[in-house]
N, C-alpha and C positions, 0 to 999 in steps of 0.2 A: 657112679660111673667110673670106666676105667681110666685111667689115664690112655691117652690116644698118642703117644709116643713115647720114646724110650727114656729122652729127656725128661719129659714132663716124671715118668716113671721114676725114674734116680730125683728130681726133686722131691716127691711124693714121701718114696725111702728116708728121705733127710731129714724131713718132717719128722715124720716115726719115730728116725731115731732120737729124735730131739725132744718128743714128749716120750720116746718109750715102750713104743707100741709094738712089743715084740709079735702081737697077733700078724701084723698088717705085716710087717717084715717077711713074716713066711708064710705066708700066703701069696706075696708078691715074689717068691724065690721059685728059681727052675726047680721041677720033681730032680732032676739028676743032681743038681749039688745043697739042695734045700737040707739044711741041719736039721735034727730032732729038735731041739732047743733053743732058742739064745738065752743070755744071762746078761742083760745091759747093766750098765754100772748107771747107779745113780748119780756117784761123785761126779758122770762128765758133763758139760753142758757145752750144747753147739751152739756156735755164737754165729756163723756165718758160711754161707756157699756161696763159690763162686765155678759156675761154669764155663771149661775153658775150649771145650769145641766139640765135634760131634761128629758121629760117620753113621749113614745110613740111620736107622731108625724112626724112619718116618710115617706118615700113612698108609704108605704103600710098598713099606720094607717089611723082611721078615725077621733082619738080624739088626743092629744098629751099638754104636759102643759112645759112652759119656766119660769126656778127660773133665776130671772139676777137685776141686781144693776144698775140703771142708773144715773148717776152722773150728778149735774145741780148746774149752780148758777143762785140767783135771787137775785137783789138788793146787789150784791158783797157778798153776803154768799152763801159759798158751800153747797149743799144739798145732799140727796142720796134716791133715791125710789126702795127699795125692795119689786119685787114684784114676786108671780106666778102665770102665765096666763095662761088661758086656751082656748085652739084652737079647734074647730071643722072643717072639710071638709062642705064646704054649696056648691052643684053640680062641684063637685072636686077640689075645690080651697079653702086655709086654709080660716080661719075668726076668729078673736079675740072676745073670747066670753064675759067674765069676769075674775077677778083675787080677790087673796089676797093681798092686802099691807101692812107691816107692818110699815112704818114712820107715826109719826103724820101728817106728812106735804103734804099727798099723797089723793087722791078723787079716786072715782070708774073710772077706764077708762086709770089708767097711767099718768094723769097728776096733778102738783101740785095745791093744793088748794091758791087763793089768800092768 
């Protein structure tokens, strides 16, 4: 089942990236900025999400954006990627379009840059 909001969507994402699942990632990416690839690192491992507020994205939205913190270590140093994403409905199911990040240590897409 899909996830049934945007929220629930970017938790969903977290997961993935945390086992890996580059399939689920882009499958859940907008056609318009959805990459050919990813290449997760194995070295990183997500240790925690914290969701920090939300705009539209509900049952009954068509657009909706998630501010949230996700905590990671790489290489035994802690990281943190703050980001806000931005979700559209693509034929009624959410899809991660693009975001802001603000760590140096963060790439377009939610994941860290080597």
């Amino acid at each position: 089942m899909a996830p049934a909001t945007a929220e629930l969507l970017m938790r969903s994402r977290y997961s993935a990236f945390a086992v890996r699942d580059a399939a689920y990632l882009l499958r859940t990416w907008h056609p318009s900025t959805r990459p050919s690839a990813l290449d997760l690192d194995p070295g990183t491992r997500w240790t925690r999400l914290e969701v920090l507020g939300t705009t539209g994205g509900g049952l009954l939205h068509q657009e909706g954006t998630v501010e949230f913190r996700a905590h990671h270590v790489e290489a035994g140093r802690p990281y943190e990627l703050h980001e806000n994403s931005r979700f559209l409905r693509v034929d009624g199911r959410w899809t991660y379009v693009d975001a802001v990040t603000a760590p140096r240590n963060s790439a377009p897409g939610g994941f860290p840059e080597p």
